[in-house]
C-alpha positions as CSV (number, residue, x, y, z in Angstrom):
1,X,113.1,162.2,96.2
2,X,109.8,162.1,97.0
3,X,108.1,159.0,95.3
4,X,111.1,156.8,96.5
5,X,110.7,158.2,100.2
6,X,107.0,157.5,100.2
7,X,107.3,153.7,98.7
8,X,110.0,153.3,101.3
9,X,107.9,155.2,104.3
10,X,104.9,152.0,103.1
11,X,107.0,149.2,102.4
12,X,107.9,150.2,105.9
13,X,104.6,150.3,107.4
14,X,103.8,147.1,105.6
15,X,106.5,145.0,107.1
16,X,106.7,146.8,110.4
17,X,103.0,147.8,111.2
18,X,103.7,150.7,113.1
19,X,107.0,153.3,112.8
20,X,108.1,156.4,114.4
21,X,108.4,159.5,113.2
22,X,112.2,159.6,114.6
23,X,112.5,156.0,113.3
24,X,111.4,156.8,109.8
25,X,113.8,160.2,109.6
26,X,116.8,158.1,110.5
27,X,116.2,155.2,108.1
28,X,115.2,157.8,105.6
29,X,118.4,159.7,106.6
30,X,115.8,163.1,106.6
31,X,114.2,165.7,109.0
32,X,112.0,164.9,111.0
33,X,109.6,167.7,109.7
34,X,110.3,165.4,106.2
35,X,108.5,162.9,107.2
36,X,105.9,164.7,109.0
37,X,105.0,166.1,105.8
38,X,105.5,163.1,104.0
39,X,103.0,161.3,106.4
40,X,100.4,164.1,106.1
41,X,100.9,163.9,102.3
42,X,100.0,159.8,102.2
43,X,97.5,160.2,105.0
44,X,95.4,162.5,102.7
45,X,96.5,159.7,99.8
46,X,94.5,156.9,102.1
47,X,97.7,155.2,101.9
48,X,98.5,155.3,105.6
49,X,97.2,155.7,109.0
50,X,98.2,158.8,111.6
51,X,98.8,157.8,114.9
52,X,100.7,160.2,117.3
53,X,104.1,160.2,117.4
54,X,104.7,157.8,113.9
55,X,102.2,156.0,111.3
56,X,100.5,152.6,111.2
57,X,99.3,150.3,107.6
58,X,96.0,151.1,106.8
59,X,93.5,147.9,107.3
60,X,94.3,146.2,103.7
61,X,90.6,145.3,104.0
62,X,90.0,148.6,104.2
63,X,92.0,149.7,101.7
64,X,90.0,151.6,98.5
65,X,90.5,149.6,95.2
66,X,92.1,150.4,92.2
67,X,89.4,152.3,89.7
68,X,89.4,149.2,87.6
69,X,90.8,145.8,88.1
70,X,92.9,144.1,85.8
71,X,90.1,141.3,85.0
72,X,87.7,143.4,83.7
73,X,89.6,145.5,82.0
74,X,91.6,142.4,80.0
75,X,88.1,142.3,78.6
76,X,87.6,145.6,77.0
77,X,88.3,146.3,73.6
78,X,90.4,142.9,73.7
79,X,90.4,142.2,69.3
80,X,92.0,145.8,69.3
81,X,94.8,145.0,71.9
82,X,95.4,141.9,70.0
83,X,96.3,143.9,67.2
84,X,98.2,146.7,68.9
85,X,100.3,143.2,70.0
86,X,100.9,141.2,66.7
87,X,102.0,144.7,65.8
88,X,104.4,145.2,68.1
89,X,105.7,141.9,68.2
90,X,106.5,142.5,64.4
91,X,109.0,145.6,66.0
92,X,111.1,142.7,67.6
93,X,114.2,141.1,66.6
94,X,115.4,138.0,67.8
95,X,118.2,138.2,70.0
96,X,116.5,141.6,71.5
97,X,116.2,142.1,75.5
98,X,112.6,143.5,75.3
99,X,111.0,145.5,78.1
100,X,107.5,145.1,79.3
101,X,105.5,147.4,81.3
102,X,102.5,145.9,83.1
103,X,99.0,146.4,81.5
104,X,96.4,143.9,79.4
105,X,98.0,144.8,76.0
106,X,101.5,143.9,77.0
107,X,100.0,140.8,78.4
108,X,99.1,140.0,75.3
109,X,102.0,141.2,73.5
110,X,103.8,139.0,75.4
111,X,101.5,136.0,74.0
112,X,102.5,137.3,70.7
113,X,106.0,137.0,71.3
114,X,106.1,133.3,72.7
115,X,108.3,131.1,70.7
116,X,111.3,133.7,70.0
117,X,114.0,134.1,70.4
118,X,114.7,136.6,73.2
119,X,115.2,138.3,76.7
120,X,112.0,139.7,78.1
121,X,112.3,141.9,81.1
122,X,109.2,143.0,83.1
123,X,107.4,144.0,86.6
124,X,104.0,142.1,85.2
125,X,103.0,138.9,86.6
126,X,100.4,138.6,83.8
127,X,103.3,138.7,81.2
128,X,105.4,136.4,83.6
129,X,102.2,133.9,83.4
130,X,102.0,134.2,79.6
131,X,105.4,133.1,79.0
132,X,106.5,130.9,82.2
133,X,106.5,127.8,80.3
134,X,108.1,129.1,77.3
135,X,111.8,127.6,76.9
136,X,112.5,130.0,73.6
137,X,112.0,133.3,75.9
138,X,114.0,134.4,78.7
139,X,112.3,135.7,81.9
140,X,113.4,138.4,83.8
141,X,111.3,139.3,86.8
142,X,111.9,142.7,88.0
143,X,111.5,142.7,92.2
144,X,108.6,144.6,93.8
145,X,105.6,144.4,95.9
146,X,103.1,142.7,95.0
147,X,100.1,144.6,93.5
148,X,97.1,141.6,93.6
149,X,94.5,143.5,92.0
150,X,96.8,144.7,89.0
151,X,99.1,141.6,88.6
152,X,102.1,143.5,88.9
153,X,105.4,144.0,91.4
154,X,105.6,148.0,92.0
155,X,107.8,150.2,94.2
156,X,111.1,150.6,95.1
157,X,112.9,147.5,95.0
158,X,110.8,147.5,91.6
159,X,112.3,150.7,90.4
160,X,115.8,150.0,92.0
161,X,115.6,146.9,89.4
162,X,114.6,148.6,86.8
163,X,117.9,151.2,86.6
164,X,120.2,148.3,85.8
165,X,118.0,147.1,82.8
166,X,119.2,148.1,79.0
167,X,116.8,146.7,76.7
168,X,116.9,147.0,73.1
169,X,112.8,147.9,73.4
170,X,110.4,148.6,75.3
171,X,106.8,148.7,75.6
172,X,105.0,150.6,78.0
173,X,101.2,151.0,79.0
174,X,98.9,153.5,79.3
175,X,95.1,153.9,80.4
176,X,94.4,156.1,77.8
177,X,95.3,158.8,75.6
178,X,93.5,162.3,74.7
179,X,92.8,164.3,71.4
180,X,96.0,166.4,72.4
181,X,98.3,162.6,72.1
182,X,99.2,162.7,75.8
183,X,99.3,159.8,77.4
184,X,97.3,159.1,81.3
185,X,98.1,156.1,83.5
186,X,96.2,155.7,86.9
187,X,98.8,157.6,89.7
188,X,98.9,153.9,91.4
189,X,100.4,152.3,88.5
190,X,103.1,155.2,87.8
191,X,106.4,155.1,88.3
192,X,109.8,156.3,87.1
193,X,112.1,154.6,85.2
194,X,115.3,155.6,84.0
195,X,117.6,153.3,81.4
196,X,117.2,154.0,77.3
């Protein structure tokens, strides 16, 4: 699987600085030309420097941003998040194990939801901020890398986490949503989930 092998070809990079391209096909337990291709792929991405023979972590100072960081965009449109989250807290049940994606609104949501009774399951340091001091809710921090700029854990360990969840809902995020109804999300802040 792709996604996975990428996440795992960075969170390599990020702990080791530099890695082979023999080094990565063995941990990966794929070809060689794999990971070639792989590295080409997230080189082209920005995510990743070329070097010959393996890959090294790009400069984190050099790294670009993500379009729009979470502290503006907490800002924008904020009375109509609120509601979108006194409206979804009104879906929940006490006793529920509620999931929540990261995002503003479901920072919010999770404001809405302090005081109840229930599990709350997320990869969002936001949400974990909003209800660390609650005694009522139950925390449940999914594992990840940390992602500053968006106040979330991502990748694999995140996603790995995230296949042993059952909630009884969930709430997920998007950026936007078009006259056709489908849903867009910035490709650094997607990932796959699986679970009902």
């Amino acid at each position: 699987m792709k996604v996975e092998r990428h996440e795992a070809v960075l969170v390599a990079l990020r702990t080791q600085g530099m890695c082979s391209v023999p080094g990565l096909a063995a941990t990966l337990a794929v070809s060689e030309a794999t990971v070639r291709r792989d590295l080409a792929e997230l080189e082209q991405q920005g995510r990743l420097q070329r070097v010959h023979g393996g890959a090294t972590a790009v400069d984190p100072m050099h790294r670009p941003e993500e379009p729009v960081p979470f502290a503006r965009v907490v800002l924008n449109a904020k009375r109509q998040k609120e509601a979108i989250a006194r409206r979804a807290a009104a879906l929940v049940a006490d006793g529920d194990v509620v999931l929540l994606d990261i995002g503003t609104t479901t920072m919010l949501l999770a404001r809405a939801l302090r005081g109840r009774e229930i599990t709350v399951v997320t990869s969002s340091l936001a949400v974990l901020d909003e209800l660390r001091h609650d005694d009522h809710v139950e925390v449940i921090l999914l594992g990840g890398v940390v992602r500053r700029s968006y106040h979330s854990l991502v990748g694999v360990l995140t996603e790995d986490a995230l296949r042993q969840v059952r909630a009884s809902i969930a709430f997920l995020g998007a950026s936007g949503i078009n006259a056709a109804g489908s849903s867009s999300t910035p490709p650094s802040s997607r990932c796959r989930s699986s679970g009902r």
